[in-house]
C-alpha positions in Angstrom: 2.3 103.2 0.1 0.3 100.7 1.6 -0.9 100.2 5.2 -1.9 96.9 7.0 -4.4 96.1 9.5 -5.6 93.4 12.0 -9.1 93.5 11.9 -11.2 92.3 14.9 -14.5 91.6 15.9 -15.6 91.4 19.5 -12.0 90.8 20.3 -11.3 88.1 17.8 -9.3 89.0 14.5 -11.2 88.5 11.4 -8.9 89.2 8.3 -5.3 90.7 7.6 -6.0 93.6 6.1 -4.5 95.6 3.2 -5.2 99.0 2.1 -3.5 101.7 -1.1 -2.8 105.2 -0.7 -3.8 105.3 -4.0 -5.6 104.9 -6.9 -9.1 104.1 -5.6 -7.6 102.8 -2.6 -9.4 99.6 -2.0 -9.3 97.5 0.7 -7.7 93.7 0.3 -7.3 90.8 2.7 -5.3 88.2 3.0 -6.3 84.9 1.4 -4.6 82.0 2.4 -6.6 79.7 0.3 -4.4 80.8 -2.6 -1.8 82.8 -1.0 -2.6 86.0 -2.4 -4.6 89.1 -1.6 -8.0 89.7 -2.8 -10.2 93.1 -2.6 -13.2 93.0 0.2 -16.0 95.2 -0.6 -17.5 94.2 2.7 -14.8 94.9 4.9 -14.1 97.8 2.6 -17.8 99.0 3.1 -17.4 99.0 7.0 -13.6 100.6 6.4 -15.2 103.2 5.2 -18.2 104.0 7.9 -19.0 106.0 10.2 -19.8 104.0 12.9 -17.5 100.4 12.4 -18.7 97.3 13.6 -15.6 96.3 13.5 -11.9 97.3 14.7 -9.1 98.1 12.1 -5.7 97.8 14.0 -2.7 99.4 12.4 0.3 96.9 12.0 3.7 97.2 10.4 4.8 95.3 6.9 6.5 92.9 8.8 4.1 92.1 11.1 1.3 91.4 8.6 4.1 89.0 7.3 4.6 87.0 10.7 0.5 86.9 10.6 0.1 85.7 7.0 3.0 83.0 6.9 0.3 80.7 9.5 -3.0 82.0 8.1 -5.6 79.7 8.1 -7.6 79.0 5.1 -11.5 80.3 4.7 -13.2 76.7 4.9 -14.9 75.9 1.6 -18.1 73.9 3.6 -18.7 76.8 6.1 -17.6 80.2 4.1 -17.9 78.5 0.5 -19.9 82.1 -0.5 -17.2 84.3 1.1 -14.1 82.5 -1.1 -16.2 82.2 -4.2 -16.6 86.1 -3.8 -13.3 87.0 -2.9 -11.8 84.9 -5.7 -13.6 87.1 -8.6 -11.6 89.9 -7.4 -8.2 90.4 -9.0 -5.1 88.6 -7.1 -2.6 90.8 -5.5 0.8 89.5 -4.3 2.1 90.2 -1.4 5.6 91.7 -3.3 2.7 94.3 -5.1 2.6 95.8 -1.6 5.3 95.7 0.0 5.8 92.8 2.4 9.1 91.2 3.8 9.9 88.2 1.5 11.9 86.8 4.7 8.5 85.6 5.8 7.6 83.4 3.1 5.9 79.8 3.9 9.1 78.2 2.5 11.6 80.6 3.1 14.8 79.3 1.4 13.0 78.0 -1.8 11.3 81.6 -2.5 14.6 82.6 -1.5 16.4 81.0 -4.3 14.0 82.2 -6.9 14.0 86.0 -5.7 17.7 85.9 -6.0 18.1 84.8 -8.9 15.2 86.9 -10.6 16.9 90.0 -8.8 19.9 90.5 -10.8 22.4 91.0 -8.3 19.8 93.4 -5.8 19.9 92.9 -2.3 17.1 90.5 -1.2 15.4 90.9 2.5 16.6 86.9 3.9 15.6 87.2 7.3 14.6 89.9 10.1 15.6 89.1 13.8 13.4 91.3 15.7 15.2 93.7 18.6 15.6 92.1 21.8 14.6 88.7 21.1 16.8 85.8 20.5 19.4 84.9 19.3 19.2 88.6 17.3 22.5 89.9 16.6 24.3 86.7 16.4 22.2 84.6 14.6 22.0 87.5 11.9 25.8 86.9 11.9 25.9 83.6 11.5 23.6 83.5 8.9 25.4 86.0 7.1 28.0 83.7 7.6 26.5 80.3 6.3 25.3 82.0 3.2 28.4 83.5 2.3 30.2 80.1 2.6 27.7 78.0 0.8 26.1 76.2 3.7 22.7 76.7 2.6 21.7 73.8 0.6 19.0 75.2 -1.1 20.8 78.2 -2.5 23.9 76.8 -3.5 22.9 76.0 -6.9 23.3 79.7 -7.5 26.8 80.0 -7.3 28.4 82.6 -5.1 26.9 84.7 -3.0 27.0 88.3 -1.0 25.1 88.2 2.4 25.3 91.5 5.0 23.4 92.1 7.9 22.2 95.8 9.2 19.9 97.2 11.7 16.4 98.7 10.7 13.6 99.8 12.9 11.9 96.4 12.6 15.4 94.6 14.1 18.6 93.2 12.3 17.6 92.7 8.6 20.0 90.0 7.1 20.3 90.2 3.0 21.6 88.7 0.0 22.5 88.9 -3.5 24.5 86.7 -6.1 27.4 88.3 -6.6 28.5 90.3 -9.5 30.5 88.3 -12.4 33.1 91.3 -12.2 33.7 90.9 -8.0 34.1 87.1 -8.2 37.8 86.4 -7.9 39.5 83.1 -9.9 42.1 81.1 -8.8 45.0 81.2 -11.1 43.7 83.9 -13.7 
């Protein structure tokens, strides 16, 4: 299981923060240079103290999500030593640990490529979070457009199943290409 984190210093936030309940649990943050995760042994260093400098915020999956889709990128001028660092460490995607594909950069594009690498699993599309707008019906009327073909950038997969049901983080919409066996013909 992993578990995400704002981090902050002196009330601004820092990093997006990663960290493994196993292994030897290291702590990653979010690189939007390259759009992956990188380990910190800094902020892993101060993770670990006794007395933190700095504040480690708990935050759900898809929250870190929301946070990473407009992260900005570390400025090679200013923080050139920082990036250079964090890129010797291995990459870690963002599937590895557990985040909401709905909350990709370019949505309908990853979107496409998830579904059809999925092999007729359900795939996360979008969340509508509780109480917000236009929540219940725009989860049904995406359901909707999917199901019909209206999404241009997923037709070229052929048919496909779309449902929408209610998780803890809101309205989760999903979708799948559907099975060859539950695709009717006309005429057969």
């Amino acid at each position: 299981m992993t578990t995400f984190y704002a981090v902050s210093n002196d009330q601004t936030q820092a990093w997006v923060a990663a960290r493994e309940d196993t292994g030897d649990r290291p702590v990653l943050v979010w690189l939007a240079n390259d759009r992956t995760w990188r380990r910190n042994p800094f902020l892993e260093e101060e993770f670990y103290a006794l007395d933190r400098d700095m504040r480690f915020e708990e935050i759900s999956p898809t929250d870190a999500a929301k946070q990473i889709r407009d992260w900005p990128k570390l400025n090679a001028t200013t923080a050139g030593w920082i990036l250079r660092r964090l890129q010797e460490e291995a990459p870690v995607s963002s599937d590895e640990l557990g985040i909401p594909r709905a909350h990709a950069k370019r949505p309908t594009l990853d979107l496409a490529a998830q579904l059809r690498d999925a092999h007729g699993e359900w795939i996360a599309v979008k969340i509508y979070v509780h109480g917000e707008s236009p929540g219940v019906h725009g989860a049904r009327g995406l359901t909707s457009d999917i199901k019909r073909g209206k999404r241009a950038g997923l037709r070229a997969l052929g048919p496909l199943d779309a449902r929408y049901r209610t998780t803890s983080d809101g309205i989760l919409v999903e979708a799948r290409v559907k099975p060859a066996d539950s695709i009717e013909t006309i005429g057969a």
